[in-house]
C-alpha positions as CSV (number, residue, x, y, z in Angstrom):
1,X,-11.7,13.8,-7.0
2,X,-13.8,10.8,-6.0
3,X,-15.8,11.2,-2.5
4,X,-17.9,8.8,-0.8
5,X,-20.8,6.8,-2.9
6,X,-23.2,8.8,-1.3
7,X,-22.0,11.8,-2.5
8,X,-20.5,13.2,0.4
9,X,-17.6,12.5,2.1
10,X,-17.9,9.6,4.8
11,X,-18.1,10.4,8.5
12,X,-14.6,9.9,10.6
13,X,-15.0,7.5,13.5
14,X,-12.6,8.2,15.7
15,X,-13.1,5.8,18.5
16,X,-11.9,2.5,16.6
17,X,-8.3,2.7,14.8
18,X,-8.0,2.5,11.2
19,X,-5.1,1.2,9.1
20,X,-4.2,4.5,7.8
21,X,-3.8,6.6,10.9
22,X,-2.0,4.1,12.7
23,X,0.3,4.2,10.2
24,X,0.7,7.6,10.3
25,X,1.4,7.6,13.8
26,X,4.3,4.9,13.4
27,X,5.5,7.6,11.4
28,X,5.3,9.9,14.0
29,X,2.6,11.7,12.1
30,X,-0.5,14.0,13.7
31,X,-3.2,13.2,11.5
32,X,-4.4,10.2,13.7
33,X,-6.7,10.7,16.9
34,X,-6.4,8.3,20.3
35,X,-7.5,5.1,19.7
36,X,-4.9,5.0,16.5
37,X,-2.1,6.0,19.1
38,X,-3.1,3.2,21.8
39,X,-3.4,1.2,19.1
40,X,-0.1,2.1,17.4
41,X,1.6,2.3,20.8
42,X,0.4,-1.3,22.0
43,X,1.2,-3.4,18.6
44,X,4.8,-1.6,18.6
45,X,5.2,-2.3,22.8
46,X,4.1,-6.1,21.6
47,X,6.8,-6.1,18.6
48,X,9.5,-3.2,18.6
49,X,10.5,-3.9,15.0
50,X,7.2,-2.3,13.7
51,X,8.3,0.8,13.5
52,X,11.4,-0.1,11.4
53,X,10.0,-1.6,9.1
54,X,7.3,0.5,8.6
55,X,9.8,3.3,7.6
56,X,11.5,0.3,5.8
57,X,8.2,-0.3,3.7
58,X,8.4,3.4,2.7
59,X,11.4,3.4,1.4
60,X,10.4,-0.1,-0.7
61,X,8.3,2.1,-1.8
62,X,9.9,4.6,-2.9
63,X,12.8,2.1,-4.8
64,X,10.0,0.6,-6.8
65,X,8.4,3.6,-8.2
66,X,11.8,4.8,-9.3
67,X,12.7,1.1,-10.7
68,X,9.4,1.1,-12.6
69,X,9.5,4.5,-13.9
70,X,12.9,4.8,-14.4
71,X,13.6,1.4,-15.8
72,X,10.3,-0.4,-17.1
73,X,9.2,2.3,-18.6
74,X,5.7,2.3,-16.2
75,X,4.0,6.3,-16.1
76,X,0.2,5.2,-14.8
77,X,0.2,3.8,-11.3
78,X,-2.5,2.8,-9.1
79,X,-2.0,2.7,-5.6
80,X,-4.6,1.2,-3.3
81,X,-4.5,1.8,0.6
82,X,-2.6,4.5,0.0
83,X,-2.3,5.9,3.2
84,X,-2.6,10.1,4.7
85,X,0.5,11.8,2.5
86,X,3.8,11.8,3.7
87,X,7.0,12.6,1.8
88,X,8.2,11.1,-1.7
89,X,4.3,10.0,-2.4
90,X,4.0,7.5,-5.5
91,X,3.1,10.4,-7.7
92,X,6.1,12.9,-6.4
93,X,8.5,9.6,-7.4
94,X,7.3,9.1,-10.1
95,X,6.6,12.7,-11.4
96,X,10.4,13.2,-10.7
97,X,11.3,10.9,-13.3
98,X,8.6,11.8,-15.8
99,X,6.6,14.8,-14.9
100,X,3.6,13.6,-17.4
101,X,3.1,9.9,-15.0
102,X,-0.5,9.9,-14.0
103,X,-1.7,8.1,-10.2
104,X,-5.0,7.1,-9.1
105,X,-4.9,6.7,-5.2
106,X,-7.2,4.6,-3.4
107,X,-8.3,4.3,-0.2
108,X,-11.5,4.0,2.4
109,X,-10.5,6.5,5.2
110,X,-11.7,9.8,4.9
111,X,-9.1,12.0,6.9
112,X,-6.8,10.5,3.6
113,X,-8.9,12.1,1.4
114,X,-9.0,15.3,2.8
115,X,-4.9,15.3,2.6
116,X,-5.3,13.7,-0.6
117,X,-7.4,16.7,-2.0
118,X,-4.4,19.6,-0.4
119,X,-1.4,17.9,-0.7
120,X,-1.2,14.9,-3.9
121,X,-1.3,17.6,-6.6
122,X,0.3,16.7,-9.8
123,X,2.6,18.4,-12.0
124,X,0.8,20.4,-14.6
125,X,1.9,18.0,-17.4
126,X,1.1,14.6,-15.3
127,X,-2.1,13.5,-13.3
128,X,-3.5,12.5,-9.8
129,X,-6.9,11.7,-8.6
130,X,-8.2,10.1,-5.4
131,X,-10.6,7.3,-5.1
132,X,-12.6,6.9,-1.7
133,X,-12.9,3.2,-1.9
134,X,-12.5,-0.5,-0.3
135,X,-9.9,-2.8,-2.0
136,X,-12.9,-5.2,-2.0
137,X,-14.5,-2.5,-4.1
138,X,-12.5,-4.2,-7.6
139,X,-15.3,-3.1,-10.3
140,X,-15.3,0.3,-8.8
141,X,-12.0,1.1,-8.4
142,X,-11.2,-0.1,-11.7
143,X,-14.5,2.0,-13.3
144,X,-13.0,4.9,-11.4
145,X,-9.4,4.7,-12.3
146,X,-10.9,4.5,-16.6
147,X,-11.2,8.3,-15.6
148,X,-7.4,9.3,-15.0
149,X,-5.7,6.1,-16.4
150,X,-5.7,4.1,-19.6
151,X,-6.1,0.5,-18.5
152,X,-5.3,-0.7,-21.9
153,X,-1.3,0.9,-21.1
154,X,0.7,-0.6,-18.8
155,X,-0.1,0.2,-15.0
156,X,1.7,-0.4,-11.8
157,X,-0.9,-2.0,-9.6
158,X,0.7,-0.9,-5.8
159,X,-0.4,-2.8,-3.2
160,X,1.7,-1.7,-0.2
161,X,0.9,-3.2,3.2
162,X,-2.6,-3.2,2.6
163,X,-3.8,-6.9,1.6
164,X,-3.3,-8.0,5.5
165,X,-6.6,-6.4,5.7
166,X,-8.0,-8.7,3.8
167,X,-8.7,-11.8,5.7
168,X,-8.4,-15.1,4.0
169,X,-12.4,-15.5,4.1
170,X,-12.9,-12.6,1.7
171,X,-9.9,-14.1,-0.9
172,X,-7.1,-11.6,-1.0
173,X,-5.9,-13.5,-4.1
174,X,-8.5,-13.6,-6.2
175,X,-8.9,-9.5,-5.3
176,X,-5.6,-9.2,-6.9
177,X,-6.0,-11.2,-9.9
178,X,-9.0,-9.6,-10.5
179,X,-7.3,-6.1,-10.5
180,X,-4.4,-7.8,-12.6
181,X,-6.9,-9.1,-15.5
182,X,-7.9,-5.8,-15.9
183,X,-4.6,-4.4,-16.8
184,X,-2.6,-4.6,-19.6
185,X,0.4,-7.0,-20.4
186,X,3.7,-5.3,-19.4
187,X,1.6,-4.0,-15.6
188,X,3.3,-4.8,-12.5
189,X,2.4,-5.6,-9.2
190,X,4.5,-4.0,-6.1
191,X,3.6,-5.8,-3.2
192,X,4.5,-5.8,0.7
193,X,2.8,-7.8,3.5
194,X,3.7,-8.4,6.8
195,X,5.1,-11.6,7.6
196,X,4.0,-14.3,9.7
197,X,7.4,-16.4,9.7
198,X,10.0,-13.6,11.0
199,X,9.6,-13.2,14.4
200,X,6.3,-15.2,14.8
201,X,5.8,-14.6,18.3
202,X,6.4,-10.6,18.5
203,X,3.8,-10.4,15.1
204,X,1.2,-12.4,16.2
205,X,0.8,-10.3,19.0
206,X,1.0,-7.1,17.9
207,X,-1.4,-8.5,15.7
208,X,-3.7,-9.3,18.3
209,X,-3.4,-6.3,20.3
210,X,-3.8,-3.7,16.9
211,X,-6.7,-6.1,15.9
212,X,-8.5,-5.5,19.4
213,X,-8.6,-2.0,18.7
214,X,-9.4,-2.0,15.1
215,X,-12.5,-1.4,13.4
216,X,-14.2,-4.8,12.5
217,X,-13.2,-4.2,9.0
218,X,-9.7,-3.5,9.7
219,X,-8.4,-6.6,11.2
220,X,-4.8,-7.7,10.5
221,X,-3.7,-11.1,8.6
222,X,0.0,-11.7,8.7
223,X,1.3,-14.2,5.9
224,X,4.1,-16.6,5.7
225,X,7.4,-16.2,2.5
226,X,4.7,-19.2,0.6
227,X,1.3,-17.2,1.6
228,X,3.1,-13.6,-0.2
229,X,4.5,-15.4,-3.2
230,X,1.5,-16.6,-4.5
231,X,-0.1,-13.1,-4.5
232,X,2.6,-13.2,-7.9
233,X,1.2,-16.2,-9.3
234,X,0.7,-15.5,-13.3
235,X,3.3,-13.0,-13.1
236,X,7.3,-12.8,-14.1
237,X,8.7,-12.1,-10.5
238,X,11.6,-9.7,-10.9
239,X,14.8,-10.2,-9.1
240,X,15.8,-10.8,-6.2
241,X,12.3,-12.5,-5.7
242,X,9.8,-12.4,-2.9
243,X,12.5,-10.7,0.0
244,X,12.7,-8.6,3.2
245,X,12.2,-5.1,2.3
246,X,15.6,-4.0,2.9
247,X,16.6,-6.5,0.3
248,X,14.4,-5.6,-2.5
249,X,16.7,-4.0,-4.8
250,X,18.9,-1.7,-2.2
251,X,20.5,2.2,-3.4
252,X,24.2,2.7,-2.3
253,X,23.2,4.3,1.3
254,X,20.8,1.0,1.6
255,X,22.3,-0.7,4.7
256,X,20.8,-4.2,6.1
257,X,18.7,-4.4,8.5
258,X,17.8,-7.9,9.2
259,X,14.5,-9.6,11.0
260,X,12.2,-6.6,9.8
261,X,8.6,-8.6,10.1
262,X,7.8,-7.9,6.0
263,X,8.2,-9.3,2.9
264,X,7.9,-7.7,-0.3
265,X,8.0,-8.2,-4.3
266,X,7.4,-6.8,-7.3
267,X,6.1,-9.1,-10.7
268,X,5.7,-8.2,-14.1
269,X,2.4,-9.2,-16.2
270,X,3.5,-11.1,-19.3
């Protein structure tokens, strides 16, 4: 495992929210303290279809590892802003399918590593490793990731409702082709974003009122259908395309579930 650059593991601040916990608590989690509640409590108050389609972005998630691993053949991932552990992690998907698939996760909170280090444990025949680290961090993360994954194999570079925390001035797009030209050909992206054309109103201001209480480094950046897709550019967008996440490739007990503020993708690198 990876800790903080200085060698230790970071301090918690638990007086701002962060990305992760708030998530957890949309999840109906614990491992998040009060400021992530208000926070979590506010942006959903401001736009009740948050929760949905967090648990909606899960379950992309979940789809995509198993269309990956099961169809393109993928068994390295690396997931960036990976979150605090819940159920069906990227590696426990994946594993499933092919119990040799190694993971690198990737993320800048703390509390997530110290769930990473108890609960993403690989199957004796696979790996997983955890990365304390800002997506903004490229040479880094990709140094680290050399240690668990071989870059010159295909990779699944995840990127799951976490590049709305970049903000335009710091180039989400050129992050992400930087972390693209480092994989091989035959690497995919899996991407979701939340939108800023479904239900402008309810995300702007969710956005605001998450973004009041959110570390200065956290801030939240929803993007339109055009301002998601060309995260893809360079890549072979798989069908059905840049969608809402109940869209993207639905199982047989997939029902829709329309005006969830998120769209999603996945891309193949020729």
């Amino acid at each position: 495992m990876n800790e903080h650059p200085t060698g230790g593991i970071a301090p918690v601040d638990s007086s701002v929210a962060h990305p992760a916990r708030v998530y957890n608590a949309w999840l109906g989690g614990r491992d998040n303290y009060l400021a992530d509640q208000e926070a979590a409590e506010l942006a959903a108050a401001a736009n009740p279809q948050i929760v949905p389609a967090v648990r909606a972005n899960r379950a992309f998630l979940g789809r995509a590892v198993r269309e990956l691993a099961g169809q393109a053949g993928i068994r390295q991932f690396l997931d960036i802003g990976t979150g605090i552990p819940t159920a069906d992690n990227t590696h426990e998907v994946a594993q499933r399918l092919d119990p040799g698939a190694r993971v690198v996760y990737v993320d800048n909170d703390p509390v997530v590593l110290a769930h990473a280090r108890a609960l993403l444990v690989s199957t004796p025949e696979g790996a997983t490793d955890y990365l304390e680290a800002d997506l903004r961090d490229v040479d880094r993360i990709l140094t680290a990731a050399q240690e668990t994954l071989d870059l010159s194999q295909p990779v699944a570079l995840m990127l799951v409702a976490i590049l709305q925390y970049v903000p335009d001035a710091d180039d989400p797009y050129s992050l992400t082709r930087r972390l693209l030209d480092a994989l091989a050909p035959g690497s995919h992206l899996v991407l979701s974003h939340p939108a800023a054309d479904i239900g402008a109103e309810a995300v702007a201001a969710s956005m605001r009122v998450y973004n009041e209480r959110a570390a200065d480094h956290a801030g939240a950046t929803p993007r339109t259908h055009a301002e998601v897709g060309r995260f893809f550019a360079g890549t072979e967008l798989l069908a059905p395309g840049v969608v809402e996440l109940p869209d993207w490739r639905p199982g047989p007990g997939d029902g829709p579930a329309p005006g969830l503020p998120m769209w999603c993708g996945a891309g193949r690198k020729p």
